[in-house]
Rosetta silent file (secondary structure, phi, psi, omega in degrees, C-alpha in Angstrom):
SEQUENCE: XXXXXXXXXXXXXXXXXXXXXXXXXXXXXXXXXXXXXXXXXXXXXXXXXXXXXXXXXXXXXXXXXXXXXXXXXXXXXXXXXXXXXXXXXXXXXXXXXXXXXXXXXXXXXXXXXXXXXXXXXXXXXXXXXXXXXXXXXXXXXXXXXXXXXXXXXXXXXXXXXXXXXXXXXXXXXXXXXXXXXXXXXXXXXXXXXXXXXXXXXXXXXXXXXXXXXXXXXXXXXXXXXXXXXX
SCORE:     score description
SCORE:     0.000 S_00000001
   1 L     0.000  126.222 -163.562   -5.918   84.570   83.604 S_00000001
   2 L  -112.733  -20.311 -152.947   -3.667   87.550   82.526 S_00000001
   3 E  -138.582  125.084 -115.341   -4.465   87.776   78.811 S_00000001
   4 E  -158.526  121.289  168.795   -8.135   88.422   78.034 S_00000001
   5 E  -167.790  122.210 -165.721   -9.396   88.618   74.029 S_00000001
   6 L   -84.074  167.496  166.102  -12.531   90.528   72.702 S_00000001
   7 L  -158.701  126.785 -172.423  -14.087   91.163   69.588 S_00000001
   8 E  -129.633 -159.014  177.299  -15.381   94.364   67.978 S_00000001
   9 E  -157.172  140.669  164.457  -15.601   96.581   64.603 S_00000001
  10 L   -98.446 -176.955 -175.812  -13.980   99.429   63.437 S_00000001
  11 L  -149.485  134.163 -174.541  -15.512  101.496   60.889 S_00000001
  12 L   -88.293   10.740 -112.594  -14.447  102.461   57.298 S_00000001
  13 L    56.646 -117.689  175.684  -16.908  104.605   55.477 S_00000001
  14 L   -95.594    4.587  172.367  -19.634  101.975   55.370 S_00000001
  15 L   -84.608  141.829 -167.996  -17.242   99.079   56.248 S_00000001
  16 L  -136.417   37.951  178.548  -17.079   97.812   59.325 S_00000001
  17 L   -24.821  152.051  167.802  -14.001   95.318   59.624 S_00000001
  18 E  -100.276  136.346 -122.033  -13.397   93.573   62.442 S_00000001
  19 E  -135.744  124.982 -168.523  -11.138   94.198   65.394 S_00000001
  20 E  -101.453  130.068 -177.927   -9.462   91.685   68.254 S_00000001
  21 E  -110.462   99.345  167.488   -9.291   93.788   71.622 S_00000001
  22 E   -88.857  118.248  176.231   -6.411   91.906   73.136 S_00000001
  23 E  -133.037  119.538  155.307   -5.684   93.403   77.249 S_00000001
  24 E  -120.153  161.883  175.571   -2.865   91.813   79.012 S_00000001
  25 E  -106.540  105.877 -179.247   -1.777   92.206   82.750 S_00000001
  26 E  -123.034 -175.760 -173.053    1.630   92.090   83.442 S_00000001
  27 L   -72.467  144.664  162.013    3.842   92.649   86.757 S_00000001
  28 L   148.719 -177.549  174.733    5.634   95.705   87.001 S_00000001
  29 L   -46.998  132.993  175.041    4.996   99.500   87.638 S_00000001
  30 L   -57.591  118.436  149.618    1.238  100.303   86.932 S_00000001
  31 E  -147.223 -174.214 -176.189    0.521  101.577   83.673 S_00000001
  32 E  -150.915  105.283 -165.814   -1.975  101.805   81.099 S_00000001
  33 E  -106.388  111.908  162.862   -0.830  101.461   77.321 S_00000001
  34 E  -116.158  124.707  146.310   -3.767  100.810   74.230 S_00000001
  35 E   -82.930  153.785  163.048   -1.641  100.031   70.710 S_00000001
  36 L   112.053   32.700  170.014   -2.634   99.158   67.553 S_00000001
  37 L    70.520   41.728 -179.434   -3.068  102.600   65.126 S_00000001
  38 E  -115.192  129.755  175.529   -5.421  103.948   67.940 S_00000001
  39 L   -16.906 -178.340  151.649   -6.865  107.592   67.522 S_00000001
  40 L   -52.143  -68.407  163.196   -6.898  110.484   70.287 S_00000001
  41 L   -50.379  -26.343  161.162  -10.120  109.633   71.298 S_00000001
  42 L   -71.552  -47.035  173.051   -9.408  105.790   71.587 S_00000001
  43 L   -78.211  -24.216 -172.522   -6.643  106.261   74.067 S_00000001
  44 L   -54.156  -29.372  176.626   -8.501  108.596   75.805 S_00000001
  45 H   -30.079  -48.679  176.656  -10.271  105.243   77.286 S_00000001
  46 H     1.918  -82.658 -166.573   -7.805  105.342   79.925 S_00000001
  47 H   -71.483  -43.555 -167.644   -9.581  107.556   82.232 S_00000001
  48 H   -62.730  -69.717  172.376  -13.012  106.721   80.851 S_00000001
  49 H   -68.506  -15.532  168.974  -12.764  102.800   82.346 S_00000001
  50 H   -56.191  -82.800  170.351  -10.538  103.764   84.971 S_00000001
  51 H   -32.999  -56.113  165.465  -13.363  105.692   86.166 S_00000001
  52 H   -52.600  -74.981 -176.431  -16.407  103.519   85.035 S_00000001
  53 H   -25.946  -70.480 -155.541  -14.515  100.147   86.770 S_00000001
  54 H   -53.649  -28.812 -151.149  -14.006  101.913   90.024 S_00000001
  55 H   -99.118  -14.691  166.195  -17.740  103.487   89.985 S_00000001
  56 H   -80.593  -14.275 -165.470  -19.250  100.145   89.158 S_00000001
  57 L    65.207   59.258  170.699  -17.214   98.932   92.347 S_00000001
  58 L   -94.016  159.381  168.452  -14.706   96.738   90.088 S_00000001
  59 L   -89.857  107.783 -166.429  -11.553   96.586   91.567 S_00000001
  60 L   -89.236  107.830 -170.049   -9.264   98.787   88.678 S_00000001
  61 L   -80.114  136.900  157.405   -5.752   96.132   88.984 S_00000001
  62 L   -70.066   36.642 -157.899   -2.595   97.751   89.838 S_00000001
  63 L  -137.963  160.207 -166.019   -0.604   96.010   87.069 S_00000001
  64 E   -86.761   80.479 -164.269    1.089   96.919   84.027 S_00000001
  65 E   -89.551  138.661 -171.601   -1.695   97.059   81.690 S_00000001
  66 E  -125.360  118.391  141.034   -1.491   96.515   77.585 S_00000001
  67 E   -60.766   86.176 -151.805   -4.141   96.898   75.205 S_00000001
  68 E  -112.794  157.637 -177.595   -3.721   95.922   71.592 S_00000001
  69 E   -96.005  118.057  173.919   -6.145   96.875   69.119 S_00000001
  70 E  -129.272  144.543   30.623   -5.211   94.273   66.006 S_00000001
  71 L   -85.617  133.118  171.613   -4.711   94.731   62.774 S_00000001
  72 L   -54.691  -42.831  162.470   -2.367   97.294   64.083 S_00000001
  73 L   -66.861   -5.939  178.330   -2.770   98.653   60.752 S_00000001
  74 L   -74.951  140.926 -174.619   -6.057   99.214   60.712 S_00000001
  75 L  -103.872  122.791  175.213   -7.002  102.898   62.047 S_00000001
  76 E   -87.807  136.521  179.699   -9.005  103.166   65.077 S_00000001
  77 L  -152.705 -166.796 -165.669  -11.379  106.401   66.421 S_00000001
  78 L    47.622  168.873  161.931  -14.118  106.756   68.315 S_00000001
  79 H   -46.927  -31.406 -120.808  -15.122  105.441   71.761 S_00000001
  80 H   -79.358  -13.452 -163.737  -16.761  102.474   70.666 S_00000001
  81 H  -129.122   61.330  156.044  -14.426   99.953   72.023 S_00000001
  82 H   -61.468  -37.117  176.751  -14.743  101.410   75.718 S_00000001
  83 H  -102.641  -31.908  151.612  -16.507   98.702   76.365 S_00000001
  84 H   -47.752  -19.378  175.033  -14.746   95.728   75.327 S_00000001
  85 H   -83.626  -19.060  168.853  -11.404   97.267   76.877 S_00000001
  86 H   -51.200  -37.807 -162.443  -13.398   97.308   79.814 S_00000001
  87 H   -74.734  -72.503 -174.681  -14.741   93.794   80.037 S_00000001
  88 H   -52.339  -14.357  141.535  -11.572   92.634   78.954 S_00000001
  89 H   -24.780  -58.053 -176.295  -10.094   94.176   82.171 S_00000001
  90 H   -94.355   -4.891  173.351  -12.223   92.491   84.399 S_00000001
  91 H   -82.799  -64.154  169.795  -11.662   89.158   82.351 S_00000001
  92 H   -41.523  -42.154  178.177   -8.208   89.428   82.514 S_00000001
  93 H   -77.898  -16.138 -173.006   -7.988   90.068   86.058 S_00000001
  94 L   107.499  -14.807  143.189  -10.414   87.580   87.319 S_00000001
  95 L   -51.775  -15.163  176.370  -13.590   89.356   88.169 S_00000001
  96 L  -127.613  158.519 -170.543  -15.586   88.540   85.236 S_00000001
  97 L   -82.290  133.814  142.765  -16.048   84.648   83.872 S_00000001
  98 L   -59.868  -29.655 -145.130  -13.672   84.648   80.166 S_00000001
  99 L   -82.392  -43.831  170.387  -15.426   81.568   79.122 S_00000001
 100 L   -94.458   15.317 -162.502  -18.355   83.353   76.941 S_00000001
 101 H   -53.684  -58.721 -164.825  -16.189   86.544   75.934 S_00000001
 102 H   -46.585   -5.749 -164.201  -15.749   84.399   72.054 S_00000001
 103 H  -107.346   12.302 -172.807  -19.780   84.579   71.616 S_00000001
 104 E  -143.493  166.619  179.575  -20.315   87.829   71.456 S_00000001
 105 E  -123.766  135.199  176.007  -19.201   91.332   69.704 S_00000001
 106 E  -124.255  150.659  157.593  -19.189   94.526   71.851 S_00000001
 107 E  -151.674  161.103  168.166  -19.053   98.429   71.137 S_00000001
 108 L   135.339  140.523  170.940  -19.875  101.303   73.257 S_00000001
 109 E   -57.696  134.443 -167.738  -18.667  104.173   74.746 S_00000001
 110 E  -117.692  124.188  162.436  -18.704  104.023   78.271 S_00000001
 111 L   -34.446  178.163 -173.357  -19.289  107.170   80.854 S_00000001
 112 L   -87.132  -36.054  159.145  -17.431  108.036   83.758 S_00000001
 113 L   -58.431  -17.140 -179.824  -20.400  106.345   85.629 S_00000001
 114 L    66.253   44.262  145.110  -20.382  103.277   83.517 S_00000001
 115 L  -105.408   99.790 -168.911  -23.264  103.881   81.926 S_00000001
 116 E   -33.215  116.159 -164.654  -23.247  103.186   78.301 S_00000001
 117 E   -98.902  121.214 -155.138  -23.292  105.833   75.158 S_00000001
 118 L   -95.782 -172.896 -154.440  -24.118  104.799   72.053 S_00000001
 119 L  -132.413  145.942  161.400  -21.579  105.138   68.883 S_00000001
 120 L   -61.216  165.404 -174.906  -22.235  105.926   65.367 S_00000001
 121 L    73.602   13.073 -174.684  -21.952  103.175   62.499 S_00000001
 122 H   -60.505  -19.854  173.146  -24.034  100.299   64.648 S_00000001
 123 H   -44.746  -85.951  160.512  -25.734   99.425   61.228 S_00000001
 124 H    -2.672  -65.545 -161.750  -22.763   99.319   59.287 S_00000001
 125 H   -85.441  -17.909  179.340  -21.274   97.150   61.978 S_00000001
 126 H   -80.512    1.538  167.177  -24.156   94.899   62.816 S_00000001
 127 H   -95.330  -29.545  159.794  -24.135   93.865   59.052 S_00000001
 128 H   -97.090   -9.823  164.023  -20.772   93.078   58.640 S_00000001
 129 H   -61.802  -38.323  176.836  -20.929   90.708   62.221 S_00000001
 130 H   -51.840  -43.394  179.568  -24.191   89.089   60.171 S_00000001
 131 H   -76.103  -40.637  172.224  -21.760   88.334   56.945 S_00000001
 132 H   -45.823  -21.887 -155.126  -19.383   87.308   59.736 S_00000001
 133 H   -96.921  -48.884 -178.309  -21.761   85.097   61.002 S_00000001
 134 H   -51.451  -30.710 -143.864  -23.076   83.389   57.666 S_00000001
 135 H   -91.706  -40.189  163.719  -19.372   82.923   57.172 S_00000001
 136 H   -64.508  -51.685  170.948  -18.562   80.911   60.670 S_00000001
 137 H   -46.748  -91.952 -108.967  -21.590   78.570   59.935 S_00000001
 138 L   -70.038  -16.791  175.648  -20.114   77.281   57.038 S_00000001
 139 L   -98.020    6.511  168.413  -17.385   76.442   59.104 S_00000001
 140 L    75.697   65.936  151.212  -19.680   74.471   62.001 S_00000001
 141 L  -150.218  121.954 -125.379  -19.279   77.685   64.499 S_00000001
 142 L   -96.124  146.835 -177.135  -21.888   79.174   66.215 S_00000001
 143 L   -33.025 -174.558 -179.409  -22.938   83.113   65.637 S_00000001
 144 L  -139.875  154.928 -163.264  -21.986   85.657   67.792 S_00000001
 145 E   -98.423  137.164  179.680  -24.220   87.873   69.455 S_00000001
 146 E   -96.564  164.442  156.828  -23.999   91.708   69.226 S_00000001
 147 E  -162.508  109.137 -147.113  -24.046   93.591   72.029 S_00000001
 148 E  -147.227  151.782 -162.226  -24.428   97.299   72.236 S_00000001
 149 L   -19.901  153.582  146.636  -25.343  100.781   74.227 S_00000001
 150 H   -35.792  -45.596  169.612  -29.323  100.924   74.224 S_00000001
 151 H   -73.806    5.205  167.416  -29.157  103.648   71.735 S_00000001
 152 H  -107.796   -6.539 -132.632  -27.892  101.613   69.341 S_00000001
 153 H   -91.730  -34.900  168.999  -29.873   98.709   69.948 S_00000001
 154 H   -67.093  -20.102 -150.040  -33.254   99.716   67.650 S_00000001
 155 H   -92.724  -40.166 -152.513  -30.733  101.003   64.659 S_00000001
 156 H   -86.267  -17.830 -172.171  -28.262   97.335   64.875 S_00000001
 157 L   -75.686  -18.188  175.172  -31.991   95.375   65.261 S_00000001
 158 L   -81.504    9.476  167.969  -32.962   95.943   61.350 S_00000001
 159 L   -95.724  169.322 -157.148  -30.582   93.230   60.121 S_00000001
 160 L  -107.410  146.994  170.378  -32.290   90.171   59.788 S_00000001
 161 L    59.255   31.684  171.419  -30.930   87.050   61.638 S_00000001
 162 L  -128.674  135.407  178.340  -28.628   88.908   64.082 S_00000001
 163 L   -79.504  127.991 -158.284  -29.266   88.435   67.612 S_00000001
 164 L  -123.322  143.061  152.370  -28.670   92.276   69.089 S_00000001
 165 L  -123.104  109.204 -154.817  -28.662   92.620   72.854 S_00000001
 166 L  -102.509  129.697  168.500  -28.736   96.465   74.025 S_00000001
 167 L   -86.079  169.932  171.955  -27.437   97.400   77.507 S_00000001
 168 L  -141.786    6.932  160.730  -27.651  100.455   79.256 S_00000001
 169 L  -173.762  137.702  168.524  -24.679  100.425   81.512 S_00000001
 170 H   -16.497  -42.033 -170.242  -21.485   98.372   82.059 S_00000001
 171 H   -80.695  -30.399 -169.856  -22.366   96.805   85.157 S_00000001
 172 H   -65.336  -77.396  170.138  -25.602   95.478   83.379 S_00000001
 173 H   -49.928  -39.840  178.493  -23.367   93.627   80.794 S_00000001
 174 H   -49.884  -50.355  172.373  -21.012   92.206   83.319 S_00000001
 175 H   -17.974  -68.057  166.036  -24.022   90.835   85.029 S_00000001
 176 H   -84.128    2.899  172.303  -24.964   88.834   81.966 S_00000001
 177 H   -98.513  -29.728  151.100  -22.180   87.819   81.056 S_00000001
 178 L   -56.465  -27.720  173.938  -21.891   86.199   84.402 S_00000001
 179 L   113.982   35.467 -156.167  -24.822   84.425   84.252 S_00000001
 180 L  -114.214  115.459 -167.847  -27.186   86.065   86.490 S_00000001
 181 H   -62.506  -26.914 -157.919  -30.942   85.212   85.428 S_00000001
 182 H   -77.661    6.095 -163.819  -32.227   88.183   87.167 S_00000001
 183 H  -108.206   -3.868  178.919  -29.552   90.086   85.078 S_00000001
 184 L   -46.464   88.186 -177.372  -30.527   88.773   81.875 S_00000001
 185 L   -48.755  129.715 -177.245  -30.305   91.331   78.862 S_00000001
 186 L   -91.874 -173.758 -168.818  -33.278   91.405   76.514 S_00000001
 187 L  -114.051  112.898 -133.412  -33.362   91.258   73.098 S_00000001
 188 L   -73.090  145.584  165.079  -33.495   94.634   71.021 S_00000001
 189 L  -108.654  103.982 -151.713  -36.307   94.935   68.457 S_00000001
 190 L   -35.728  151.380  159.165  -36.110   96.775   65.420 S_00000001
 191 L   -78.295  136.401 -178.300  -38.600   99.821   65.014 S_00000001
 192 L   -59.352  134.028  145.393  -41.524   99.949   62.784 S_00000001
 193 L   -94.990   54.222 -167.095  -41.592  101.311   59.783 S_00000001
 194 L  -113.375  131.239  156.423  -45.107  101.434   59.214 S_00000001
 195 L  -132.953  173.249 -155.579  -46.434  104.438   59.522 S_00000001
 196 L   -76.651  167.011 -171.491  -50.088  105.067   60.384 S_00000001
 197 L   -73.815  -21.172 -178.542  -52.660  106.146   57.524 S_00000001
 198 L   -72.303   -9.402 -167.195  -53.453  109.092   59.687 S_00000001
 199 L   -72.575  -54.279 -143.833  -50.040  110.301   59.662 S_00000001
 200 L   -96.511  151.790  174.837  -49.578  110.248   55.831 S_00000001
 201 L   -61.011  122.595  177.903  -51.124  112.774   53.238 S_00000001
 202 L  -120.333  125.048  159.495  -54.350  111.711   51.361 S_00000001
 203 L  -126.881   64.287  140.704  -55.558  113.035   48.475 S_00000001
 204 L   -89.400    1.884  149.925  -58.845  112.885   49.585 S_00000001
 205 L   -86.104    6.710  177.235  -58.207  115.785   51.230 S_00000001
 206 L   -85.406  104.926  170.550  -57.569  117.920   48.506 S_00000001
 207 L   -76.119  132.428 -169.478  -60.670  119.702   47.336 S_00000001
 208 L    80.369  122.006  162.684  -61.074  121.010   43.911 S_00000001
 209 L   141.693   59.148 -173.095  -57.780  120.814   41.589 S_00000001
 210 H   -91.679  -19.118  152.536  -59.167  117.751   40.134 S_00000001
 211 H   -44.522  -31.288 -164.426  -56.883  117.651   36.771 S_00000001
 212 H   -95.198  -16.130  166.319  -54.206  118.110   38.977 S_00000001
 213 H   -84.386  -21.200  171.336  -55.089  114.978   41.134 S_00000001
 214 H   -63.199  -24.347  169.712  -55.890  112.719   38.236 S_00000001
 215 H   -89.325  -17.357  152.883  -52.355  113.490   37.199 S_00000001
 216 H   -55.043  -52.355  175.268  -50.950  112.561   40.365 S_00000001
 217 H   -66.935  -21.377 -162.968  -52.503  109.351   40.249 S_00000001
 218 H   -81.947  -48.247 -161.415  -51.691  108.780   36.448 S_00000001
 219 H   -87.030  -32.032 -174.395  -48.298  109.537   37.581 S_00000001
 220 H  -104.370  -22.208  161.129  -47.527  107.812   40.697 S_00000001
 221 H   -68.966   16.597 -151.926  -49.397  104.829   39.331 S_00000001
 222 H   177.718   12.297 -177.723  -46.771  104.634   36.198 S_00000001
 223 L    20.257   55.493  171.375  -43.900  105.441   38.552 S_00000001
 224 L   -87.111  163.970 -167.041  -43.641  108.622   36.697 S_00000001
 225 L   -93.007  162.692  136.461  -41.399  112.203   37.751 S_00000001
 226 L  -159.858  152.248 -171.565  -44.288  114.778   37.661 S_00000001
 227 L  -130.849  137.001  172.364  -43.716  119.091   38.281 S_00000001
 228 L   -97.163  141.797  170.866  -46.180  121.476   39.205 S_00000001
 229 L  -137.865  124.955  154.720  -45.526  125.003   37.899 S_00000001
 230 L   -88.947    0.000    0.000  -48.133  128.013   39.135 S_00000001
């Protein structure tokens, strides 16, 4: 297998479109090429998976490597799709299984250690893979899975009905995507937003002022504006 294809999100303002990480391996002088409208910071992978691969003990192939980000027009930044050009690396080359790449969506930046970083907009983007998702059922195809740094993994866990799985370093996702039970990634859980009654202000603790608490109640009971002036 030479030719190796991912799936990710770019980010818009609060849009999160979606992005085909295509890496092929071809014969010739070693190089390493990403395409596709990608940023400073995007090419910059280079070194960042060069580094991560070898430090994971991946074998980094000695082939003429091409990366296209598509739509080509679409404008690419950040890190985030460190880790799908990674993956797709070791998919392409033959070290990782290809066979479940289609079920899942990846982003994260990846250290020089290959330990994952997380990237701004996982909301954003775990909400448009969720419309993506309603949008493949209708066509009889089954969801896709997110799967992203740890530090994203409580923020991408508040949409409802998206399966989020958060890693916390590259070798960890290869694992599971091989199939290795003891290697299994769990499944991120949103954080409460409850917070506790001692935490929040009660005003039964106000002593005295009592005109000024009956209008507080009058007022947030009537979902009224009310201003204090001394």
């Amino acid at each position: 297998m030479t030719l190796a294809v991912l799936h990710s999100r770019a980010l818009t303002g609060i849009d999160a479109p979606p992005v085909s990480v295509e890496i092929h391996l071809a014969n010739g002088l070693p190089a390493f090429n990403i395409v596709g409208l990608a940023e400073t910071e995007v090419r910059e992978a280079r070194e960042r998976v060069r580094a991560a691969l070898l430090h994971c003990a991946f074998d980094f192939p000695s082939r003429r490597i091409t990366v296209n980000l598509a739509p080509a027009d679409l404008p690419k930044e950040s890190g985030r799709f460190d880790l799908p050009i990674a993956l797709g690396i070791l998919a392409a080359s033959g070290q990782l299984p290809g066979d479940r790449l289609d079920d899942f969506e990846f982003i994260g930046e990846v250290s020089l250690s290959g330990e994952l970083r997380a990237v701004r907009g996982a909301l954003a983007m775990a909400m448009g893979l969720a419309r993506d998702n309603i949008a493949r059922a209708r066509f009889g195809s089954d969801a896709r899975t997110f799967i992203v740094p740890a530090g994203n993994g409580p923020e991408a866990a508040l949409v409802d009905g998206l399966r989020v799985l958060p890693a916390d370093t590259l070798a960890e996702v290869c694992a599971h995507l091989g199939g290795k039970p003891e290697h299994q990634i769990g499944v991120a859980r949103a954080p409460s937003l409850v917070t506790s009654a001692a935490e929040v202000p009660d005003l039964l603790d106000v002593r005295g002022q009592l005109q000024a608490r009956r209008a507080l109640e009058i007022a947030a009971a009537g979902q009224h504006s009310a201003l204090f002036e001394r």
